[in-house]
N, C-alpha and C positions, 0 to 999 in steps of 0.2 A: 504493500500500500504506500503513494504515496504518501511524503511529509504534507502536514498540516501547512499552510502557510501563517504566521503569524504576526498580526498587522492593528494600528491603534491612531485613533486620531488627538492630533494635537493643536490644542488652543496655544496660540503664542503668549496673547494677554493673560490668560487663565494662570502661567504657569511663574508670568513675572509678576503677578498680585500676589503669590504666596511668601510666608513672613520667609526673611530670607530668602527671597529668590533669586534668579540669577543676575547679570548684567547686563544693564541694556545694551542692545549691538552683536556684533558678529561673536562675543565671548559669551554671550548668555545661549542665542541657538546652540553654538558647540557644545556647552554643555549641556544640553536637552536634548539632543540627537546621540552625543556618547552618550548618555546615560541611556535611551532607549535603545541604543544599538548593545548595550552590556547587558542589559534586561533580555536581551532575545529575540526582539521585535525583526522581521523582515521589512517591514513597508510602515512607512509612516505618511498619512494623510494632515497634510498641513491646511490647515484654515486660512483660508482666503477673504473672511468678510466676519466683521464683529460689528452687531449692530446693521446698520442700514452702512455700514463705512467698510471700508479695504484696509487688507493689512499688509499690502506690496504699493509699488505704485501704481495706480489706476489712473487712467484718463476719462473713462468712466462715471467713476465713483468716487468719491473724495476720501482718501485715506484716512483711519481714525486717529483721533488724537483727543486727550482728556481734557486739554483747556478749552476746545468747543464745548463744552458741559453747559456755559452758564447763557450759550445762544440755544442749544438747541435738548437740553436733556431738565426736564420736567420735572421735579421730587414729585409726585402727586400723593397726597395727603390718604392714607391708607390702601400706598401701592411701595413704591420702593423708597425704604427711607435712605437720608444720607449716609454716605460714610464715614465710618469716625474717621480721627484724624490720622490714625497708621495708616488706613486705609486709604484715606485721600492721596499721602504722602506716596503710596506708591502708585497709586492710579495716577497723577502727574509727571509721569514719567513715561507713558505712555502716547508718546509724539511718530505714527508711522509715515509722518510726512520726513519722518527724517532717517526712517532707517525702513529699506525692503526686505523683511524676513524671508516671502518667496525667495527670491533671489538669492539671499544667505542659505535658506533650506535646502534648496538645489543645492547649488553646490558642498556644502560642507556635507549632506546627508549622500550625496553621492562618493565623497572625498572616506565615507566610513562606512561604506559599502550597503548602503541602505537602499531601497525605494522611495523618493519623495513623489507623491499622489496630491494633487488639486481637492482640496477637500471646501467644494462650492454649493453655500447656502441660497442656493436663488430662490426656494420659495418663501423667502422672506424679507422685507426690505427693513428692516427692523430688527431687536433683537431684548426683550422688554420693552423700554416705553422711551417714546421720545426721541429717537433717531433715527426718523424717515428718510431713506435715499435722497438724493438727488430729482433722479428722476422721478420715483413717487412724489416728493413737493411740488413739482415741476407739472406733472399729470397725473392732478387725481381724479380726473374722469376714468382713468386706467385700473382702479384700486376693484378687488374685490367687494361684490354688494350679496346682502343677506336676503335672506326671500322675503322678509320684510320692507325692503325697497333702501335698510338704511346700509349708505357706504363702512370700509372696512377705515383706519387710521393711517394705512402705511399699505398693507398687501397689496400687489400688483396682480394680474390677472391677466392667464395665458389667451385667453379669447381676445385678446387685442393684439393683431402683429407687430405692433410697435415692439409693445412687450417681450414677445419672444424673440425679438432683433437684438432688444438691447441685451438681453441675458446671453443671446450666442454670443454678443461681442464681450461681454466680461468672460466667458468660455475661451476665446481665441485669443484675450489677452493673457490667461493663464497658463495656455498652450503653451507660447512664445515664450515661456520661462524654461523650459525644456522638461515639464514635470513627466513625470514615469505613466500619469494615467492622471483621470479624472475621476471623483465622488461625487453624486449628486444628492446631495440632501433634502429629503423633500417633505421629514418632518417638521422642520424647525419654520414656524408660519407666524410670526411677527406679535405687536404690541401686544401685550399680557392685557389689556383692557379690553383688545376684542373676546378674551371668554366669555363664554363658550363659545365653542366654532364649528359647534354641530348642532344638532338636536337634542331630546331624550334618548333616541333610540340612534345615536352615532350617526345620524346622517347629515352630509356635510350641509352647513347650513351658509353657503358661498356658491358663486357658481350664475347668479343673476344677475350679471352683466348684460349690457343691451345687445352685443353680436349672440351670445345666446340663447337670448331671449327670442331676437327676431329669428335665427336658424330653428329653434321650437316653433315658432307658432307657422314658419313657410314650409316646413317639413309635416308638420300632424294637424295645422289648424288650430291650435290649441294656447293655452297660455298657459307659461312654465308652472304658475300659481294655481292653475285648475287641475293639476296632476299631483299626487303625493308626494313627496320629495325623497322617497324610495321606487317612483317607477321608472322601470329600467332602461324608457325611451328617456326620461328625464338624465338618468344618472349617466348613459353612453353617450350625449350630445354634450353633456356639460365636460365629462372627460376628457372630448375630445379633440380642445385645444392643445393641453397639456399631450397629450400622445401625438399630436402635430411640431411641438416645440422637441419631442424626445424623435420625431423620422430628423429631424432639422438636425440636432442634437448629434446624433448617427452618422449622418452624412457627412459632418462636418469632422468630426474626428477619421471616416474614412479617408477626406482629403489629405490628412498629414502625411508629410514624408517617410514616416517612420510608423508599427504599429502602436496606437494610444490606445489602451483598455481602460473600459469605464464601468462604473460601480452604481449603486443610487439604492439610497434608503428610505424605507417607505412605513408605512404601519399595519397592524394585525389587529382582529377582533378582539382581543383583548387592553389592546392599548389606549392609552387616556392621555389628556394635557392636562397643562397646570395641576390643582389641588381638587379632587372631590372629597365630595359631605363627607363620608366613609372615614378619611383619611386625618378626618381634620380630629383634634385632641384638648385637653382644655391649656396644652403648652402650647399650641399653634400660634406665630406671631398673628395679629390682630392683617398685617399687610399678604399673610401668604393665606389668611381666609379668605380675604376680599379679592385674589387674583383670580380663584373661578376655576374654574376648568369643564373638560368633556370627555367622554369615550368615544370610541372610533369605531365606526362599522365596518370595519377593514380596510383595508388599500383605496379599492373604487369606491364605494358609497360614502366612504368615514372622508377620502383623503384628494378624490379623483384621478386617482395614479391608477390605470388600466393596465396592472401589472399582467396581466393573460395577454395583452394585445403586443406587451411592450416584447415577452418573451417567443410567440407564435412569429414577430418581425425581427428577431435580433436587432431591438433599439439599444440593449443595456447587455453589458458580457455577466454579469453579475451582482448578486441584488443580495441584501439581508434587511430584517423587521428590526424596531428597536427594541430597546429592552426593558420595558416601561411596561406591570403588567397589571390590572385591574385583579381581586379576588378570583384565584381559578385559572387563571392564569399562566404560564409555563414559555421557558423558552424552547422546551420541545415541542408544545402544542405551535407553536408561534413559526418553528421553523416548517412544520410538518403543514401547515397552512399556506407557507411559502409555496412548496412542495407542490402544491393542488392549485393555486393559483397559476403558477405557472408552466403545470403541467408536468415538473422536470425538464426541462428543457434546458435550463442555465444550471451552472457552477453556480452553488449560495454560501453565505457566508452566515456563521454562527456568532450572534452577540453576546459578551458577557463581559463581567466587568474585570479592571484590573485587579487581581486577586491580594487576599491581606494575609494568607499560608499557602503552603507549597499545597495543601491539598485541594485549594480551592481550583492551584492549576489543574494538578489531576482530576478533580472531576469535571472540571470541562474540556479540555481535550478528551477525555471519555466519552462524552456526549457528542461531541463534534465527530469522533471518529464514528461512534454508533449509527448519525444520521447520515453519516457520507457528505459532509460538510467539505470542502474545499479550502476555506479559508476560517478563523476563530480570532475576530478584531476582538481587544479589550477596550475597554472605555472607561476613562480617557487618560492619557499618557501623562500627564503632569503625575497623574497621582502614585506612581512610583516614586515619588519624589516625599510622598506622606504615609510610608510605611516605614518601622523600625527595621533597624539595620539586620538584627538576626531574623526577622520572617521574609526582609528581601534579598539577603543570599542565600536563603534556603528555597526559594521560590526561583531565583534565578539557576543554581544549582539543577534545578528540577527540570528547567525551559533546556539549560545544557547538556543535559544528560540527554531530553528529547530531539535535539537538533543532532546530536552525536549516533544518535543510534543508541545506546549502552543503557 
């Protein structure tokens, strides 16, 4: 059998907030990339977008930086409060107008024999509250609308070609960095004040935009709003921007000179956003009750990601569900759902988290191998960084013996 591949995505900002973290600049990636290339990791998917901002340089997108906070990032009064002052003090430090970690990732993660992977958040212009793209300020006739009629904050919305122009061209700017492959993220769906983002029953409650609107009512006669928001002509017309933007998607990386394999993460019937009732406790901050959340009726109804259509075209070489699970829940049920959606057809990819003993590796490589998994990303790569020193050479120990054969 083959080896497992072993592969994790890495927040740049996530990993320089932590106390004591690294340097900013070409000395802090190095040591974020040695420390995951010593960990085991084969492939690291580098985050290309924090917030509604870039974190290489875009022309695009306007790279983040933390002293824009006080034009455009919102305390909102039982949503995210400020940060103290340790906090602050390193969030200030955080200027990617002045340094391209792309650029740095590439190369030093290839200099240490790694995989650096595009890890691109486009279905969100946003990332919490208050940092709407560019081009979302710029067009918000373009924003996802709720079947309600009311617009979304920040979300953009593939039923507009605009739209999907501009997302290929943040794609082919990432290209141009020489990254190993592309991620396409497609849980991660913007301001925490649009919770919920679904219904009761998981069904995406987005999607009522006026080109879909008018493509329902010239195609069946009908109004999007006089159909249930589970009927399936409803839920395959509204999908079917997003599965337009992933032929576009496809084509586009067939153009390169070189083979680019691409990834894209989506959700399962068991998966949820933000906070549900269930969850909450009488320690729950007062800011992470009030953020809300929903469950997902899987990939197409919960998410409109038409993962049977994506896999029946070879739009995507490889796909995995996140790891977020509501009561009942499982990441075996969650892969095996994979499984049926797409028919088998694609290489999947098994999620689980960076482990905190060597046996948490063993039992998922376990799993991973049982389901005939391909790949087993860990999430997320800083947090090697927040484990004691004896349960992570005992864990790495564990990844080396694995990659050794012995």
């Amino acid at each position: 059998m083959d080896r497992i591949t072993l592969s994790s995505p890495l927040t740049h900002s996530d990993w320089m907030l932590k106390k004591d973290g690294p340097a900013w600049g070409p000395a802090g990636v190095r040591h974020m990339l040695t420390r995951c290339r010593d960990f085991g990791f084969d492939k690291i998917f580098w985050r290309c977008y924090d917030c509604g901002r870039s974190t290489y340089h875009s022309t695009l997108i306007e790279p983040f930086r933390w002293s824009d906070h006080d034009e455009v990032y919102q305390y909102s009064p039982g949503y995210i409060p400020p940060p103290d002052a340790d906090t602050m003090a390193r969030c200030e430090r955080l200027d990617y107008y002045t340094f391209d970690t792309l650029q740095a990732a590439v190369e030093i993660g290839h200099e240490l024999g790694l995989e650096v992977h595009g890890w691109l958040s486009l279905n969100e212009d946003d990332h919490g509250l208050g940092w709407p793209s560019r081009f979302s300020r710029q067009h918000p006739e373009c924003r996802w609308v709720r079947r309600s009629g009311q617009p979304y904050r920040s979300q953009l919305s593939f039923a507009f070609p605009e739209v999907r122009q501009y997302k290929l061209g943040l794609v082919r700017e990432v290209l141009a960095y020489g990254v190993d492959g592309i991620f396409l993220d497609w849980i991660r769906t913007g301001d925490i004040r649009d919770n919920p983002q679904a219904d009761a029953d998981g069904n995406a409650d987005f999607g009522y935009e006026q080109p879909n609107l008018a493509a329902f009512r010239e195609t069946y006669g009908l109004e999007a709003r006089q159909v249930a928001p589970d009927d399936p002509r409803w839920v395959a017309l509204a999908a079917a921007p997003i599965t337009q933007f992933m032929r576009e998607f496809r084509d586009l990386l067939a153009s390169q000179p070189r083979p680019t394999p691409s990834a894209a993460m989506v959700q399962h019937p068991w998966a949820y956003r933000g906070v549900l009732p269930e969850q909450i406790t009488a320690d729950t901050p007062p800011w992470v009750v009030n953020m809300g959340g929903n469950r997902y009726a899987g990939s197409l109804r919960g998410l409109g990601c038409d993962i049977r259509t994506w896999a029946r075209e070879g739009l995507v070489d490889n796909l995995l569900v996140s790891g977020y699970y509501t009561a009942g829940g499982t990441p075996e049920m969650a892969y095996r759902y994979l499984v049926d959606e797409t028919e088998a057809r694609l290489p999947l990819t098994l999620y689980a988290w960076v482990p905190t003993k060597a046996s948490d590796f063993a039992r998922d490589l376990q799993l991973a191998e049982q389901l005939g998994a391909a790949e087993l990303l860990f999430w997320e790569a800083d947090y090697i960084d927040s484990r004691p020193a004896a349960d992570m050479e005992a864990i790495c120990a564990a990844i080396r013996a694995y990659r050794s054969g012995t």
